[in-house]
matplotlib code that plots the C-alpha trace (Angstrom):
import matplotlib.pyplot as plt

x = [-21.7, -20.9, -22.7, -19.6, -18.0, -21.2, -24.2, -25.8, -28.8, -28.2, -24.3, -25.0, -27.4, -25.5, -22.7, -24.5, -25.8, -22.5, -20.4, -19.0, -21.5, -21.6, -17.9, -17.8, -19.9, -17.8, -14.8, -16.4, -17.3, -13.8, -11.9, -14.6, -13.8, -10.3, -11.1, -10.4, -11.2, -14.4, -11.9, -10.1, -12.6, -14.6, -11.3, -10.9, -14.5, -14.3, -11.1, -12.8, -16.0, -13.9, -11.9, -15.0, -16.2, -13.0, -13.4, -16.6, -16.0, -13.1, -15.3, -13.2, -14.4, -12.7, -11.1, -9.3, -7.4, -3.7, -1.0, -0.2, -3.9, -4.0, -0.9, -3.0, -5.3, -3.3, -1.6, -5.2, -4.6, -2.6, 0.5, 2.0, 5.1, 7.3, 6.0, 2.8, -0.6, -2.5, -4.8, -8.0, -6.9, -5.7, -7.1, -7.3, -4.9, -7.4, -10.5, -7.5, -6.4, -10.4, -10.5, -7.5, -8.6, -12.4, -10.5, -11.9, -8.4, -6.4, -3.9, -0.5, 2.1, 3.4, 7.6, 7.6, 10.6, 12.1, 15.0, 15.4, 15.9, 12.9, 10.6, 11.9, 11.5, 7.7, 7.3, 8.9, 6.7, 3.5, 4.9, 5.1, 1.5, -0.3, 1.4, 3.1, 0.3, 3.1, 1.8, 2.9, 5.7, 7.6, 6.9, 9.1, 11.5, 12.0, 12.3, 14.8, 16.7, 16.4, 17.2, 20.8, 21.0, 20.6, 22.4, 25.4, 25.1, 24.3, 25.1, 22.7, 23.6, 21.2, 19.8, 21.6, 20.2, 22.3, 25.5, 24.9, 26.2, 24.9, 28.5, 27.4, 23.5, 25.4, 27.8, 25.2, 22.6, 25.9, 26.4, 23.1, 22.6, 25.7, 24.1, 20.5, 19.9, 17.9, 15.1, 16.0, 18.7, 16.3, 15.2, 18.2, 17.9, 13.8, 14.1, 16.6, 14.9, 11.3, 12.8, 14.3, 10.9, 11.3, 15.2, 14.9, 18.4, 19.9, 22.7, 22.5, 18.7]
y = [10.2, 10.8, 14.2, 15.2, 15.3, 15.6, 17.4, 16.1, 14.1, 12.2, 11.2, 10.4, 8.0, 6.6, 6.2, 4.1, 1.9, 0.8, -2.0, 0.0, 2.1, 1.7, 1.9, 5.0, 6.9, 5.3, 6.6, 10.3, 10.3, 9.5, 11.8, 14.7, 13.7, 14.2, 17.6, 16.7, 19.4, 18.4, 18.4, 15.3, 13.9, 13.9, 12.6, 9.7, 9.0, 9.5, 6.5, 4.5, 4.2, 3.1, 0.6, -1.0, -1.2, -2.9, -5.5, -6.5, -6.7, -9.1, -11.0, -10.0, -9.2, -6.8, -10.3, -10.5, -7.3, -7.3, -5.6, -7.7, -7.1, -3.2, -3.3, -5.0, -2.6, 0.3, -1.1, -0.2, 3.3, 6.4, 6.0, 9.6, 10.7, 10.7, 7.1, 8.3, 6.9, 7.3, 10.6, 8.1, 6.1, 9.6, 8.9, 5.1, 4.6, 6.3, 3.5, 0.3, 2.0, 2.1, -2.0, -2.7, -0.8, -2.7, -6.3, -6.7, -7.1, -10.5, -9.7, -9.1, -11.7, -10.1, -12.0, -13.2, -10.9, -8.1, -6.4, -2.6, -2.0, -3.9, -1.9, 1.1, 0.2, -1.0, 3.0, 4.2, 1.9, 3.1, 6.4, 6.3, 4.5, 6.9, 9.9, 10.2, 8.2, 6.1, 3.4, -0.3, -0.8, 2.7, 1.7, -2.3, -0.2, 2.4, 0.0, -1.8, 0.6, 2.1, -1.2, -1.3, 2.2, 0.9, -1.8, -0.2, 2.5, 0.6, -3.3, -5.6, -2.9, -0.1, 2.6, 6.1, 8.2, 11.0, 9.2, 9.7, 12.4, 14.3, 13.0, 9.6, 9.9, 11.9, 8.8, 6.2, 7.7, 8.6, 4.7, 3.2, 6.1, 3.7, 0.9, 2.0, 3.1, 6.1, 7.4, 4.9, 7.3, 9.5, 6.6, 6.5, 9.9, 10.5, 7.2, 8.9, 12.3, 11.0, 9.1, 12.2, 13.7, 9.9, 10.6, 13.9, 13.5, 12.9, 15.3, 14.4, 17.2]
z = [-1.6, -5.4, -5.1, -3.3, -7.0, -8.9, -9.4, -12.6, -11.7, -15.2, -14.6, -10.1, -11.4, -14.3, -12.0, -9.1, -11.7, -12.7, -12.1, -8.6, -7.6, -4.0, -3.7, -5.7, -3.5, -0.2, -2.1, -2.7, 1.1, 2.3, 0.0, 1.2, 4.4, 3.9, 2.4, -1.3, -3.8, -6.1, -9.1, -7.9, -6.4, -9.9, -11.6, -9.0, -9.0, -13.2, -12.8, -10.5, -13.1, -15.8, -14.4, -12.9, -16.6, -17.9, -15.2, -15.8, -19.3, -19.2, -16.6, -13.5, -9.6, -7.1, -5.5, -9.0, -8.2, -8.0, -9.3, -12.1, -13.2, -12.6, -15.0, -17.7, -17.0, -17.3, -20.7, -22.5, -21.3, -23.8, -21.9, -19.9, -19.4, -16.2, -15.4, -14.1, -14.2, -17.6, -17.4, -17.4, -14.1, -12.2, -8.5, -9.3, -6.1, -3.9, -4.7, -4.3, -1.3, 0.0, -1.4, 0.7, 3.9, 3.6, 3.2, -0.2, -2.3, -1.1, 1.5, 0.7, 2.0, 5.5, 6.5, 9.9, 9.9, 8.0, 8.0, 8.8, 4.8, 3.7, 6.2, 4.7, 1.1, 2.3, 3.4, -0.1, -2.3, -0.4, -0.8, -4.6, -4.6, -2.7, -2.7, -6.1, -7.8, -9.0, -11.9, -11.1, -13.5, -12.3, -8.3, -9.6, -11.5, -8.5, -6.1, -7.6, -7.9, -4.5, -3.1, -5.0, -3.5, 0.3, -0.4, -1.6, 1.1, 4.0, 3.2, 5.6, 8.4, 9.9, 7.6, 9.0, 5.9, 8.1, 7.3, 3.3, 1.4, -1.4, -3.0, -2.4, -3.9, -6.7, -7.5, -7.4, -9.9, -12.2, -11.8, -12.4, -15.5, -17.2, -17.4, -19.3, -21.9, -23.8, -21.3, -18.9, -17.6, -16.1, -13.6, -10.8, -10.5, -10.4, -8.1, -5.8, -5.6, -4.6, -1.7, -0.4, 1.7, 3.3, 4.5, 6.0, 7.9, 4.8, 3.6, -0.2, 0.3]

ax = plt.figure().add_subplot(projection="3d")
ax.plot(x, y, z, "-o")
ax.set_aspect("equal")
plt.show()
């Protein structure tokens, strides 16, 4: 229920009567539920108001919802630093992660088969979705990158993060740094580090 994040008689009913109201107060419930503080839960539910608003003004349903289009979305925002999501869609994650739990976004392709590597990077770019809150374009530009790195580390064989030493991490971002340019530098190695709570036998920690 939104008055999980809200108390204001004025703003609960302003924000069942917009474009997501039901979905916002099945998101409140299921962060309270997971014991989210009222702060974020009013920041998610806040992010989850406005996107609704943007859809429906550019004519747009939840079915329309894909990553290309949250990136449009996001685009309209005042950009942050670090590569994180704007200030106005903080939480944003939580209400497509709902949509994607309740069948309502279109599925996402599944292989018939995938290698070791790819089911890893499939862990890393939920990680950065839902745990770092990473937007769109930094999860592509991560996972590129982290894909050189398990390629370069591990070729098409198993993935033995304890194998890999801090040496190793150290001369891979030193690499990758050579070829960008200005703040692009600072990708390799933010890249590297978040993967590092997903590779907890690795020696580069």
């Amino acid at each position: 229920m939104i008055e999980h994040g809200f108390t204001r008689t004025s703003v609960i009913t302003r924000l069942r009567r917009g474009p997501l109201g039901p979905h916002l107060d099945a998101l409140a419930t299921t962060l309270h539920q997971h014991r989210y503080a009222p702060d974020s839960i009013r920041r998610t539910l806040r992010a989850g108001e406005q996107f609704g608003q943007w859809l429906t003004q550019h004519g747009h349903t939840i079915a329309d919802v894909d990553e290309a289009l949250v990136e449009r979305y996001l685009q309209t925002l005042p950009r942050p630093s670090a590569g994180r999501w704007p200030k106005a869609a903080a939480g944003l994650p939580h209400l497509l992660r709902l949509w994607r739990q309740q069948g309502l976004l279109p599925a996402r392709p599944c292989p018939a088969s995938q290698t070791e590597a790819t089911q890893w990077l499939g862990r890393y770019a939920q990680y950065l979705e839902h745990v770092c809150g990473s937007a769109p374009g930094t999860r592509t530009a991560y996972l590129r990158i982290v894909t050189r790195l398990l390629t370069a580390l591990f070729g098409a064989g198993r993935v033995q993060w304890r194998t890999v030493s801090a040496q190793a991490l150290t001369d891979f971002v030193r690499h990758e740094a050579t070829t960008k340019r200005g703040g692009g530098r600072q990708l390799p190695g933010s890249a590297t580090q978040v993967m590092l709570p997903l590779s907890p036998s690795c020696s580069g920690r």
